[in-house]
Residue, then its C-alpha position, 0 to 999 in steps of 0.5 A: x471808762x465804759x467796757x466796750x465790746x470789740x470784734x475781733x478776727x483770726x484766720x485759721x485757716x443696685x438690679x432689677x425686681x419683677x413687679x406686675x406694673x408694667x410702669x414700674x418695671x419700666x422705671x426699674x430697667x433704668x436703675x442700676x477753706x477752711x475758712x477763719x473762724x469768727x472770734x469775738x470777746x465779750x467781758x474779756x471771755x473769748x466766743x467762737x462762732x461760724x466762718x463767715x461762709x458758714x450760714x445757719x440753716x432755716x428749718x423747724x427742727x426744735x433739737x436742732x435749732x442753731x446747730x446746723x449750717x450750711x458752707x455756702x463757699x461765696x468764692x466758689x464759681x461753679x454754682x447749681x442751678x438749683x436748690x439741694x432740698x430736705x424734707x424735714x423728717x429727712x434731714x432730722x434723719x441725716x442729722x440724728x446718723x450722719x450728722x451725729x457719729x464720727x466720721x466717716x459715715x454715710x447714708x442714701x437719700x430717695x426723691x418722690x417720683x411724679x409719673x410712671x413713664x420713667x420719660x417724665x420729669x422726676x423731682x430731685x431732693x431728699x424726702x427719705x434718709x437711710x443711714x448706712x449702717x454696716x458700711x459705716x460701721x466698716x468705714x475707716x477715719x478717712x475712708x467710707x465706702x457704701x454698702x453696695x448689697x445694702x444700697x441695691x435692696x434698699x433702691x430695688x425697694x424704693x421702686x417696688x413700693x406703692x409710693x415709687x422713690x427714685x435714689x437721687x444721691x448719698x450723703x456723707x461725712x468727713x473728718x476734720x473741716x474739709x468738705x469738698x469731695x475727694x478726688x480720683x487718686x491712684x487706686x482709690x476712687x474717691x468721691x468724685x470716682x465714685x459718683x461717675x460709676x453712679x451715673x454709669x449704672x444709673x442712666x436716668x440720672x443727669x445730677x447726683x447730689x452729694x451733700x458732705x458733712x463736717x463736725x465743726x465746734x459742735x456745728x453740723x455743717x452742711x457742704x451742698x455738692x451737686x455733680x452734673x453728668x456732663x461735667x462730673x469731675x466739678x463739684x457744683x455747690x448749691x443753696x440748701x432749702x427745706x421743705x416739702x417734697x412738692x416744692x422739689x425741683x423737677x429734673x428731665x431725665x436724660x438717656x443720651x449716656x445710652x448707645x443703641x436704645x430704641x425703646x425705653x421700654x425694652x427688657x433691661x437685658x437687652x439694653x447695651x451700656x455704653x464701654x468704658x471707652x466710650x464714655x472716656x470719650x463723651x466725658x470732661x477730662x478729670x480735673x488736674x488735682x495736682x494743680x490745686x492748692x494743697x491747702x485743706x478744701x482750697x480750691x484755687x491753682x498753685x503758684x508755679x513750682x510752689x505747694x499752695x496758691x498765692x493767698x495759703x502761701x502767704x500765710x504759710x510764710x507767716x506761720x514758718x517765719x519764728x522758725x527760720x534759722x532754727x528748723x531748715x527748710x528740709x524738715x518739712x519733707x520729713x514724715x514721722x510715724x506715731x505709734x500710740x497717741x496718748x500722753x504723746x498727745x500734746x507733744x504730736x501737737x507742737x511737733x506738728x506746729x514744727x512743720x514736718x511733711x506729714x504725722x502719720x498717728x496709729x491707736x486704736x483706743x477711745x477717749x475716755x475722761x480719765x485721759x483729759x487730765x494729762x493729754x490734747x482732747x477735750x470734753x467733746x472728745x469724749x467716745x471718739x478714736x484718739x487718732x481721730x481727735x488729735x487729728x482735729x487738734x494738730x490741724x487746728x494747730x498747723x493746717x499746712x500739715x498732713x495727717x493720716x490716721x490708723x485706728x486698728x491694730x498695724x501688726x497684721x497688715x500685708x507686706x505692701x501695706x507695710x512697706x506703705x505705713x514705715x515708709x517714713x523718717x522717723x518712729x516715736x514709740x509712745x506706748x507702753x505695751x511691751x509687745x508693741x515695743x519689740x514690734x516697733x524695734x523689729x520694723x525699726x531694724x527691718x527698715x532701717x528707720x531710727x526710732x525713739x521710745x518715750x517711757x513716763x515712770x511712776x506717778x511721774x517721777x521721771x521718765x526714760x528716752x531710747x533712741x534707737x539709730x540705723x547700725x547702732x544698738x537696738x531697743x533690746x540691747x539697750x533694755x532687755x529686762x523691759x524687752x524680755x519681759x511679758x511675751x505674752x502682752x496684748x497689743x495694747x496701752x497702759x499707762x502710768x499715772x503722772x501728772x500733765x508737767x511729768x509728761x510734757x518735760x519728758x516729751x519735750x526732751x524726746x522731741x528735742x532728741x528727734x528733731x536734732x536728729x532729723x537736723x543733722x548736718x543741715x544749716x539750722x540751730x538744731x543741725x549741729x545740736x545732735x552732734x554737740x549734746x545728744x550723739x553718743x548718747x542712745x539711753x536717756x534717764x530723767x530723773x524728776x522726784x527723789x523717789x524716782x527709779x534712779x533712787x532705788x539704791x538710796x537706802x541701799x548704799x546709805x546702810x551699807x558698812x562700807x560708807x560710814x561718813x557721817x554727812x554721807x546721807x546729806x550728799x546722797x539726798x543732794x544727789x537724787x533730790x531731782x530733777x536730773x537727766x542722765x545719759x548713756x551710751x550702751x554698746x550693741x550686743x554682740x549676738x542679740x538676737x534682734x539686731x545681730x546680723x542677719x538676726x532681725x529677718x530670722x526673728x521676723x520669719x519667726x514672730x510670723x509663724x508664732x501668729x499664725 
């Protein structure tokens, strides 16, 4: 019978210069879902492709050709009336910066201007590209911020130069797949914030364009957002073209955001911007995010009393279904905090596919390629933080969850900030820097969250659990020889040598550990678990090889004069020829000095004034 190839489907879901030109002082016055991925086999070898939302863009860029595509969200209502256009010299700009470097990161784009009187028509389009260099440099995983001293000389200089460019947007990426623009939340502007202090200090304008871009399985992918002025709180999603400048769209400039402007041509001064009452008042109501789909980029309402619309809700059904019984609903309110992302990788990623509420993952190390051996990434992981990369991958493996990522060093953060990042239920610890370890079993304490510590020994050959619980013996009274030792140790992870089967069992048991612990009492296969396999036991010892750490008293006790059995090597080769697992209940210590009472706040106050 011949082969047949079949089609197969899954759903995954700025201020002013002097100039002589009077023209151009004038202009200056006025200046200041995660859709399914498409598979399909071909001689039993799975290929990936686009979302079906996802159009390949025409251009004439040699290096690029098939790699860039646009989300054209066909779903989507709010629609622009107009195109997003590059020139091609931008977009190949865009696409060697923003396009190419780990989220997030941004740049600035420049429209030609048709007239010196700033009343005319202008074109609106990215004919030039800057990359932003320092604020990406500062920008975090989740957050890019521009630099505003560098986008005010850069406005100021496009106005200044013979061939007058006008700031018509900002272009930037976001990790992962989404790419709709953030929200105003709390004390964060986020995008969509952002843009309406744009329109705020930039009157001329009546559209920013706001372009983002993701990094899809070696897409670039462009999410062509327009905001309008007059409805800045809905993203319009427009078609992508490239060409030259001259085939830009004309835009009409618009004052009418100005209050008492007699003359366009009047000192910059003297010009009164309207108050932030004002434009409260002339603006669209925000939009009602916590109405929207929790969902990664969905857009539509959520059911009532529900977390997603109809349509994710369905699917978030199906995905928890082989999991009823066995984890209760309440898991899924519960946040876990990763500290050390490593070895730990592939473990982060099951327990995502376990439902939690939110991970929250902290390293700040790189992925380097003698990390694929034994870990979730990739070889296209390769140069990015860890933190970012498993992100990537637990969201492919669970896009219902939440993910927070912290790439730098956590020890230094302000007390808010700290009160923020162990605002959770649970802490594994999954480094193997001992500085790190007494910092976590001090929060741990401090906040009074259980923490686990998962340790991998020698080329594998077994492995160490702690579990450290509210009132109970803290991780120095359980290891005080691992928690004394080397005071002096950087924040940082070395790892053991091991293979990914050590690894994985070892992780697997703490996982188990965890969860049960997290269960405890509830109507599930884990809730009774802790009590009848795990409680009473807070040190759990591995043993996978018989020249494992457990064995080190082999020789000893073979050779003492006290054991003359002739069969006595037999039995203890029987014994620790692995794999084995013990556990151990090690009573607090009276008058440790981290968790003896009143001991953790004084040895906080004192690590404190050691840092400073």
């Amino acid at each position: 019978m011949a082969n047949r190839n079949r089609k197969k489907s899954s759903r995954n879901k700025t201020s002013t210069k002097s100039r002589n030109s009077h023209s151009k002082n004038r202009w200056k016055r006025f200046s200041h879902r995660r859709s399914g991925t498409n598979t399909y086999t071909t001689n039993n070898h799975i290929r990936y492709g686009p979302p079906k939302s996802q159009k390949i863009l025409d251009h004439n860029l040699t290096f690029y050709k098939n790699k860039v595509f646009v989300n054209t969200y066909p779903d989507y209502q709010e629609k622009s009336s107009f195109e997003m256009c590059f020139s091609p010299d931008a977009l190949e700009n865009l696409l060697k910066t923003v396009g190419t470097n780990v989220p997030e990161t941004g740049a600035k784009g420049f429209s030609p201007i048709l007239s010196n009187d700033p009343e005319d028509p202008y074109r609106i389009g990215f004919d030039v590209t800057e990359y932003d260099e320092l604020g990406s440099q500062k920008a975090s995983f989740s957050m890019y911020s521009p630099d505003e001293e560098w986008g005010t000389e850069r406005v100021n200089h496009y106005l200044d130069a013979d061939d007058m460019r006008l700031w018509v947007g900002d272009i930037h990426s976001h990790p992962g797949t989404s790419g709709y623009p953030s929200p105003e939340s709390g004390d964060g502007l986020g995008d969509l914030g952002y843009v309406r202090k744009v329109f705020k200090s930039f009157p001329y304008l009546n559209f920013f364009l706001l372009p983002i871009i993701t990094l899809e399985n070696k897409r670039i992918v462009i999410h062509p957002w327009i905001i309008d002025r007059n409805r800045p709180e809905i993203p319009l999603i427009a078609k992508v073209k490239v060409c030259s400048p001259s085939n830009f769209p004309t835009i009409e400039p618009d004052y009418s955001s100005l209050e008492n402007l007699e003359d366009v041509s009047a000192d910059f001064d003297d010009i009164n911007l309207p108050s932030e009452e004002v434009i409260s008042v002339k603006s669209v109501p925000m939009v009602n995010y916590d109405s929207l789909c929790q969902f990664n980029g969905c857009l539509n309402t959520k059911l009532e009393d529900r977390k997603r619309c109809l349509e994710h809700d369905t699917e978030y059904k199906s995905y928890i279904s082989r999991l009823e019984g066995v984890i209760s609903p309440s898991f899924s309110k519960k946040r876990i905090l990763v500290i050390g992302t490593g070895a730990g990788s592939i473990m982060c990623v099951n327990l995502a596919r376990q439902m939690p509420e939110k991970l929250t993952l902290v390293d700040f190390d790189e992925v380097e390629l003698h990390n694929l051996s034994r870990t979730a990434f990739g070889y296209r992981d390769l140069g990015k933080k860890k933190v970012n990369a498993l992100k990537e991958r637990i969201l492919d493996a669970n896009p219902f969850i939440s993910v927070e990522c912290i790439d730098y060093d956590v020890t230094s953060l302000d007390d808010k900030k700290m009160d923020s990042l162990f605002d959770v239920d649970m802490i594994i610890a999954g480094t193997d820097s001992a500085k790190a370890q007494r910092f976590i079993n001090e929060k741990s304490l401090h906040y009074k969250i259980p923490a686990i510590f998962i340790g991998i020994h020698t080329r594998g050959r077994g492995g160490k659990i702690t579990f450290v619980e509210p009132g109970q013996a803290c991780y120095r009274c359980i290891r005080p020889d691992r928690y004394d030792s080397s005071l002096e140790q950087e924040f940082d992870i070395n790892g053991e040598t091991g293979s990914l089967s050590s690894c994985q069992l070892i992780d697997t048991l703490a996982m188990d550990i965890l969860i049960s612990y997290l269960e405890k009492n509830e109507a599930s296969e884990f809730g009774g678990k802790w009590d009848l396999t795990y409680n009473n036991s807070n040190d759990f010892e591995i043993q996978l090889s018989h020249q494992s750490e457990l064995s080190f008293s082999w020789d000893v006790i073979h050779n003492s004069d006290q054991h003359i059995e002739t069969n006595h090597r037999l039995e203890l080769d029987e014994l620790f020829s692995g794999p084995r697992f013990y556990t151990y209940q090690v009573p607090k210590e009276e008058g440790c000095p981290c968790c003896a009472d009143g001991k953790n706040e004084k040895m906080i106050l004192e690590n404190t004034r050691k840092s400073d």
